[in-house]
N, C-alpha and C positions, 0 to 999 in steps of 0.2 A: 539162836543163830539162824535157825531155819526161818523162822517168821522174817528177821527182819534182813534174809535174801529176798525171801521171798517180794516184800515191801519196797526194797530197793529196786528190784528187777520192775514191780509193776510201774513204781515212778518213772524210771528210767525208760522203757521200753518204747511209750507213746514220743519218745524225743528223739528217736531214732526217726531221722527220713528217708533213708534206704540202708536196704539188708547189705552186711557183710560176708561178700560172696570170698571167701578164703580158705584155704585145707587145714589151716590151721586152728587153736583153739578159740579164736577169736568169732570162727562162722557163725553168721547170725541164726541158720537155720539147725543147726545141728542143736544150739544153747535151747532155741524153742521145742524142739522134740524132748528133752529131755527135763524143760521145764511143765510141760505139757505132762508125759508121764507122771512129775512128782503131784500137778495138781488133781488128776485121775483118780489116784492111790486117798491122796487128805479127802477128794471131793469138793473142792474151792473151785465152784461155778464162777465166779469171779474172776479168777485169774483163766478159766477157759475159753470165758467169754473176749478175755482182753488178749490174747495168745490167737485167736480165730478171727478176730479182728485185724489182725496185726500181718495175719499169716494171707488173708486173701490183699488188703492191700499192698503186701511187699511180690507175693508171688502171684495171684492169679493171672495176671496179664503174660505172664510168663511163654513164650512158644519159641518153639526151635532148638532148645538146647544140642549145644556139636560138644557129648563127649571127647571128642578128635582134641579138645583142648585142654584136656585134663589128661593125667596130673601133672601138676608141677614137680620139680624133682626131690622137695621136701612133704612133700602132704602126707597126713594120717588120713585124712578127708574127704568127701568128692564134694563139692559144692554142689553138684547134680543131682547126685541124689540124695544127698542129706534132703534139699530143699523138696523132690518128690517123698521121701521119707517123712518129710514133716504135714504135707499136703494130706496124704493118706489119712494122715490120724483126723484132722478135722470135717473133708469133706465127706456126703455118703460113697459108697461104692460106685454108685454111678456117674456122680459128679467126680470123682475122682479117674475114673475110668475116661470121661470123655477130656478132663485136664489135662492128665496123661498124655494123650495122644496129639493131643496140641505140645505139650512140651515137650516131648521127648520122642517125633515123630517113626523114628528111625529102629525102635524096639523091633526083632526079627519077631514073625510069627510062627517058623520052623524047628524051635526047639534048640537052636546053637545057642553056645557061648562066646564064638571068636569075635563078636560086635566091642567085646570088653575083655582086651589080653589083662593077664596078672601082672602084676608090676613087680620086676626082679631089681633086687637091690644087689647093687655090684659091689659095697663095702659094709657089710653088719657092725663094724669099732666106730665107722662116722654114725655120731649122733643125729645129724641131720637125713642122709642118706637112709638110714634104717628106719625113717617114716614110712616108707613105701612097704613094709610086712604090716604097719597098723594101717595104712590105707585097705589094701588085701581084707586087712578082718572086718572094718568097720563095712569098705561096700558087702562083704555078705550079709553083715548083719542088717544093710540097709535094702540091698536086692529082697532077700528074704521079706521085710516089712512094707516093700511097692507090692509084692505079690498077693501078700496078705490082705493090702487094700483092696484091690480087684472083686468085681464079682467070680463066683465060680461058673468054671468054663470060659474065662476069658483067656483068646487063646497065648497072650503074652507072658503068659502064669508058667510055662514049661521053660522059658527060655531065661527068665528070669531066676529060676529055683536052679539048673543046672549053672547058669554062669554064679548064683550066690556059693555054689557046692565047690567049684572049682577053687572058687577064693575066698572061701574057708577054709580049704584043705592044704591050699599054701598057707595060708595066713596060721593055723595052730602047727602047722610042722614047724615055722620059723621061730616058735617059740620056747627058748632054752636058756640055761643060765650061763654060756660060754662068753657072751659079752655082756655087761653090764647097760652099753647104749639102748641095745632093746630091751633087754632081761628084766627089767626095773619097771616096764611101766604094759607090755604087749601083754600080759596077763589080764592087766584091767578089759581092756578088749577084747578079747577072747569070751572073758565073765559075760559081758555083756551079750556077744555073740549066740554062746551055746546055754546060756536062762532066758533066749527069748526076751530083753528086754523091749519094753513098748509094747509087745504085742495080745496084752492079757484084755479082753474082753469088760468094759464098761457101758453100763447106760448112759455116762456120762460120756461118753469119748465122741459121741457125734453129736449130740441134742442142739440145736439151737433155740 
């Protein structure tokens, strides 16, 4: 089953003419980081090579991003930073650093977090509505992984890691078995969150 995702995805992926920019499961940037990780792990230079291919021409032209437009009132997602989250993994630090700052100009250098309020969800029973506690986890788990891209001593790295702290710490309080809408699935998020996924160290993860 895994091979032949994997096989489908490769055929599939070059047929895509632009990225699905959505908070939903369909984002096209979120499926590539996590398809990226599985090929890390196997070691399938092939599918890294078509995945880096894929990721500078859907994103690197990429500048300006206005989180000001995010979220939607249903997203688990940020399309912003998934698509920085996925950036990090293929470029070096420094070409990530300078992409960065082209796309996402507006990153404080001061160490806040109020650039990215946490998303309060006004009914935990709507299914829909209770996206916004897996939004909370996934941006920390993906703040956490732009900072990681970074060189050290970049000074964006503090503002980053405090706003990822903020919402994770909403994002796992919200998680409990009192409704079923979130209770069923904000765990898997969470997993992800607090094992660091993505961020394990490979010679493979930047080589071109």
């Amino acid at each position: 089953m895994e091979r032949l995702a994997a096989e489908r995805f490769a055929e599939w992926l070059p047929k895509l003419s632009h990225p699905v920019r959505t908070g939903l499961h369909s984002q096209t940037a979120f499926a590539m980081g996590l398809v990226w990780d599985w090929a890390v792990i196997r070691e399938n230079k092939a599918m890294l090579d078509l995945l880096r291919e894929r990721a500078k021409t859907y994103y690197m032209k990429d500048r300006g991003a206005n989180l000001a437009f995010e979220p939607s009132g249903v997203d688990f997602l940020s399309p912003i930073l998934a698509e920085a989250d996925l950036m990090r993994r293929i470029l070096s630090e420094q070409e990530f650093a300078a992409w960065l700052g082209a796309f996402l100009p507006m990153l404080p250098l001061d160490g806040t977090s109020n650039w990215l309020p946490i998303a309060v969800v006004t009914d935990k029973t709507d299914g829909h509505l209770v996206h916004l506690d897996g939004l909370n986890l996934s941006r920390a788990w993906m703040l956490e992984g732009i900072a990681a891209g970074l060189p050290e001593g970049d000074p964006r790295i503090v503002s980053l890691l405090v706003t990822a702290k903020a919402h994770r710490d909403s994002g796992i309080a919200s998680i409990s078995d009192q409704t079923y809408e979130g209770g069923h699935w904000l765990g898997s998020f969470a997993v992800y969150l607090t094992t660091r996924r993505g961020l394990q160290s490979s010679p493979l993860q930047r080589s071109e």
